[in-house]
N, C-alpha and C positions, 0 to 999 in steps of 0.2 A: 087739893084736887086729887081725887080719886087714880091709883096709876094707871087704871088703863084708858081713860080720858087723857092724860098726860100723852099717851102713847098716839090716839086716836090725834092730838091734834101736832105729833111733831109728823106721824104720818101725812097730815092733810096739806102740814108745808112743806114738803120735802115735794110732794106730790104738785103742788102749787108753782116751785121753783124749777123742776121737771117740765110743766107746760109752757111756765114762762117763757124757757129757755128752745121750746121745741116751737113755741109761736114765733120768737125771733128770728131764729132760722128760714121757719115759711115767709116770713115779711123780709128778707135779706134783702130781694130784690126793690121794695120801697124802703129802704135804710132808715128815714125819718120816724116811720109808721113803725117799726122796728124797735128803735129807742123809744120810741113813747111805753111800749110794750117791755122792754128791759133798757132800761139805762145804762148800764154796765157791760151791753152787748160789744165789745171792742171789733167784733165782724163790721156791727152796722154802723158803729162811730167811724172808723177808715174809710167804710164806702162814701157815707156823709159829708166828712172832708172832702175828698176825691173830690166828690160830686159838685161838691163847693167851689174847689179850685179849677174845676172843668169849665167852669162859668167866667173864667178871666175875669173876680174882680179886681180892680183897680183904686176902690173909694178903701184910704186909710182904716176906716169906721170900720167895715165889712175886713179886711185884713186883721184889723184887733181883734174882731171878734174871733176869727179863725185861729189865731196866735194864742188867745184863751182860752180856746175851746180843745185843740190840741197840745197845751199843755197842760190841761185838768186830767185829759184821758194817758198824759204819761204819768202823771202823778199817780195813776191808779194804775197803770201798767206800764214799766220802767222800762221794761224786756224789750219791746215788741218794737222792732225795729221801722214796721212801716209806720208806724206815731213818728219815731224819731227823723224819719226822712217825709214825712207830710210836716213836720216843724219847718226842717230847712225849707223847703221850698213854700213856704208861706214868708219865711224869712227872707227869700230870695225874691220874693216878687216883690217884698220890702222893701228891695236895693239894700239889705243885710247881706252883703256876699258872704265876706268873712264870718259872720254868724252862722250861713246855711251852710256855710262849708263843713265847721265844726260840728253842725246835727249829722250832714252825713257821712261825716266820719263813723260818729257814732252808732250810726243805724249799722254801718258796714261792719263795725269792731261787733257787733252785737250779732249780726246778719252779712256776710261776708257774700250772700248772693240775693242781698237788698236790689230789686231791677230800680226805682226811683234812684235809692242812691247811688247804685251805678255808672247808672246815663248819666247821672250830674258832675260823677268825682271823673267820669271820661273827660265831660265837656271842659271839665275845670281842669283839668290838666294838659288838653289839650291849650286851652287857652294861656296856661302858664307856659306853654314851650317842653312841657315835661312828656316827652313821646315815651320813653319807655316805660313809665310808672303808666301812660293812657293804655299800652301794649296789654299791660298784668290785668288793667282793669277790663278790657276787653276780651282778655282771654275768661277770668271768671265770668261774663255776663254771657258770652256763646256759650258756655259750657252748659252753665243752668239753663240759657234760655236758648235752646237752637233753632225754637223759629222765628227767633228775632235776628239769623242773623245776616241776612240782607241788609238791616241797616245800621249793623256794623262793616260790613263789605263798604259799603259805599263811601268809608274813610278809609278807609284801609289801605288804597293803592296807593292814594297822593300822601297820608301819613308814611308808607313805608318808601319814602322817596327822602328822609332825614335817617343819616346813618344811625342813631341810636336807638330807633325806631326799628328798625331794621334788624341791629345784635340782638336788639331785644326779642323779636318775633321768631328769628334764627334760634333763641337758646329755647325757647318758649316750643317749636316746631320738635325741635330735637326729644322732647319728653313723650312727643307723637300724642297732642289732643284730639281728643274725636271728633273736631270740626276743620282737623288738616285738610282734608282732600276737598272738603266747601271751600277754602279759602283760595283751594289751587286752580278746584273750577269758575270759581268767583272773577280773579285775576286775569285769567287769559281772556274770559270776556270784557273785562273792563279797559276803557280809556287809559294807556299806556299799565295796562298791569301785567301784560304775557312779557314783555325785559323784565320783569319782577319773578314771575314765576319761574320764569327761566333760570336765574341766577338762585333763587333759593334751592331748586330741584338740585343744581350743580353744587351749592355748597352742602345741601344736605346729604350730597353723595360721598363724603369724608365723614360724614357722623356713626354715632350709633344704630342713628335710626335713620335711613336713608331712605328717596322716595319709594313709596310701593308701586309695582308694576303700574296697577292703574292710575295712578298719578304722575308718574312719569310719562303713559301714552298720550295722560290731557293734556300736556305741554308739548310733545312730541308732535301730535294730531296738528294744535293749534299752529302752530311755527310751520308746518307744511302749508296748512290752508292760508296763512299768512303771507307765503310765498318766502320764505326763511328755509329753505332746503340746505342752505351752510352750516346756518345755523341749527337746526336740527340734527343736522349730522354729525357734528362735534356734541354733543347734548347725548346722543347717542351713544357715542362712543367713551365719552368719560364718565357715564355710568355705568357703563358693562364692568362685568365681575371680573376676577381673576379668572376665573372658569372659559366662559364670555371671551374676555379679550383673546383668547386663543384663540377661536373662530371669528377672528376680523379679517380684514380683506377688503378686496372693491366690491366681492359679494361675500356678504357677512354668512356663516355657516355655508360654505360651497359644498360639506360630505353631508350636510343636511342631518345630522346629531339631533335625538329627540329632544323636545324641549318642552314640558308643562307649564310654562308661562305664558302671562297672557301677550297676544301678538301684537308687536309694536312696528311702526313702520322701520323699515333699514333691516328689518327681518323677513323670514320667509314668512306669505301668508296665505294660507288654504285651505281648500274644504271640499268636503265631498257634494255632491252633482249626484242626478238622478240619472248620468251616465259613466261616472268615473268617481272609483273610490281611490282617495289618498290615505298610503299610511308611510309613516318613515321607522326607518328599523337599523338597527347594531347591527344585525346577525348576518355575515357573509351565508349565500352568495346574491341574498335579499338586501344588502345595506345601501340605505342610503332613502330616498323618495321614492316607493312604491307608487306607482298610476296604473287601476287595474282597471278595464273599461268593462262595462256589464252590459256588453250586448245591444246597444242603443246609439242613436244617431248623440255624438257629443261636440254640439257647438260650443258649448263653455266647458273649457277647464279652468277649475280654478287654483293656481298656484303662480304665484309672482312675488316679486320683491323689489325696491325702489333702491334708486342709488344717484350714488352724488360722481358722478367721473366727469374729470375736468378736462377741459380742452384738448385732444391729443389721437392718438394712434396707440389699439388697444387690437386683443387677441381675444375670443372666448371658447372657450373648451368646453368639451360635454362626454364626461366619461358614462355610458350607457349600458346595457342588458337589455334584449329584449326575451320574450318568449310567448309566442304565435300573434304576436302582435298584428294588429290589423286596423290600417288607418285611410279608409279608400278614399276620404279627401285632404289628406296629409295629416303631418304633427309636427310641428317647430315652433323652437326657442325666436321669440323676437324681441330685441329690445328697439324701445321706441321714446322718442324726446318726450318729456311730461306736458310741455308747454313748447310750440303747438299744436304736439301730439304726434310729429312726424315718425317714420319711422326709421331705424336707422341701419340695422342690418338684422335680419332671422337665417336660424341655423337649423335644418329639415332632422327630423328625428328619422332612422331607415326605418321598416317594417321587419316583420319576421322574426326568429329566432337565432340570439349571437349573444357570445360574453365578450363584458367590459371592450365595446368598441368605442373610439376616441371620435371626436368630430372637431374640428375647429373652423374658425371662420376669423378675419381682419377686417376689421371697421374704424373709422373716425368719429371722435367727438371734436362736434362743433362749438357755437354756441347755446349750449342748453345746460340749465343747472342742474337739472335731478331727470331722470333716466325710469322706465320700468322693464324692468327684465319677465318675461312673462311665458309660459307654453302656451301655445295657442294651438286648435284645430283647424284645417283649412273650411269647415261649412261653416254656411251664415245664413243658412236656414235650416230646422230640425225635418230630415225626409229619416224617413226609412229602408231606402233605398242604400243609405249610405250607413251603416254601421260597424261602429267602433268598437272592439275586441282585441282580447290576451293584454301582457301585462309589459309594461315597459319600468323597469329601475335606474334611475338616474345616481349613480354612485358619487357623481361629481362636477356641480358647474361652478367652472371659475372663469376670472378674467384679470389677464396680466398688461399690464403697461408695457409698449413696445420703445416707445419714445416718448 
């Protein structure tokens, strides 16, 4: 044969196998139609399986055949770890446990974020008793797949109720995976998972990698609205920094020290108002919570902080500055019970201009668990009439136990 006939027809196969291979593609979505088109298509042989075992059969017959048919297509491709975990689970509908287990081992040795044989070596592990090897296999199968992972959430609370389940997830958290803070928000909404998140948040707070702000406030958040204000409190307080714990107290940061983090409760929290801007500052003789009113009637200030004081007889101080300050329907500190919102004693801020003047007041706590401490304005409706002006600096609000 002439060579450029030789040429002409290795061209025309090449060309042949090129379409072949670009028709199978197009037929993907009919799998069957697919192979008829290439046989060797290992895309449309797995969806085929699938499709097969999608159909729940049950008749022996129709399993042989599927156990035949996925073992020809490993026979031609050894690698490919979804063959090897569409074996096990043909095996497994078999009642071959111990055989499907074996394939997906294999898929996983070969494919170590195999989703079939994942969910399966969970299940089988979980059903072995073996919580911590299910922990490993869950932590690979979120990773690769994170938006499968709601229905790993949904074991996870009652799994992490076996201690070893548990060290396991702890050593596992500590590496800091990027489906930590899913897991954290997962927990506090589940059937008994906020004791859980709670206690990781706390022991993660001795680690390397200790909660991050936002993960801490979703456990923080939750335990309030939970009605766990004790509980939150101490949660609180044993995750503060070395830095942190110097500014503890019955009000956490009283000099009001800048802080870039994000706002958790048991801290101050504020913002600016289309009549009063807040800023806090280092620098004498501005230090401390600047409140500057911008000429506008301001019923809402917003700066407060929540706190836990127990039963007793208490002091609150309010070390102040003002200058041309101007408050024609008042400005005072009130703290008031969170639940039933009573209130329990407010401290009048004066007007005008004056350094560092002191104020205090004595009050009792009763029965209430958690407290807000808060500046309030005396209008409770926006007039015009009434407008708030010049600057007040709060250098220092604290409160001491008298008894």
């Amino acid at each position: 044969m002439p060579r450029r006939a030789v040429a002409c027809v290795a061209a025309f196969a090449l060309l042949l196998l090129v379409c072949l291979g670009a028709l199978g593609r197009l037929l993907q979505a009919e799998p069957n139609a697919a192979l008829g088109v290439d046989p060797l298509n290992v895309d449309a042989r797995v969806e085929a399986i699938t499709a097969a075992l999608n159909q729940n059969p049950s008749d022996p017959t129709q399993l042989a055949g599927l156990d035949a048919e996925t073992r020809a297509a490993i026979a031609r491709d050894p690698v490919d770890a979804r063959l090897r975990a569409l074996l096990g689970e043909v095996e497994l509908r078999s009642n071959e446990q111990a055989l499907a287990e074996t394939q997906f081992l294999a898929a996983h040795r070969i494919s170590k974020t195999e989703k079939l044989a994942l969910r399966r070596l969970i299940t089988a592990s979980l059903n072995k008793g073996q919580t911590a090897e299910a922990v490993r296999y869950i932590d690979l199968f979120v990773r690769r797949w994170r938006d499968q992972f709601p229905d790993a959430a949904a074991i996870l609370a009652p799994l992490l109720q076996d201690p070893a389940a548990y060290a396991e997830m702890l050593t596992t958290l500590q590496a800091n995976p990027p489906w930590r803070g899913a897991l954290i928000r997962s927990l506090v909404t589940s059937d008994g998972g906020l004791p859980l998140a709670n206690r990781l948040v706390l022991d993660l707070s001795t680690s390397k990698s200790p909660a991050t702000p936002v993960e801490l406030r979703t456990v923080l958040s939750a335990l309030v609205r939970a009605g766990d204000y004790q509980g939150a409190h101490r949660l609180f307080l044993f995750t503060l920094s070395d830095q942190d714990w110097n500014r503890a107290g019955l009000v956490f940061n009283a000099s009001f020290e800048p802080s870039g983090g994000t706002p958790v409760p048991f801290d101050w929290i504020y913002r600016n108002t289309a009549a009063a801007y807040l800023e806090s500052s280092t620098v004498a003789p501005q230090d401390g919570m600047n409140v500057r009113f911008l000429d506008k009637p301001a019923r809402e200030v917003e700066l407060r902080q929540t706190l836990v004081l127990e039963p007793g007889r208490y002091r609150l101080k309010v070390d102040a500055s003002g200058a041309l300050l101007k408050a024609p329907k008042g400005l005072f500190w009130r703290l008031r019970c969170l639940k039933p919102g009573t209130e329990i004693t407010r401290l009048d801020v004066a007007e005008g201009t004056y350094r560092n003047k002191e104020n205090a007041v004595e009050f009792d706590v009763g029965d209430c668990p958690a407290q807000s401490l808060e500046l309030r304005s005396g209008l409770t409706i926006d007039s015009w009439l009434y407008r708030y002006s010049g600057r007040v600096t709060f250098h220092n609000v604290s409160i001491e136990r008298l008894q």
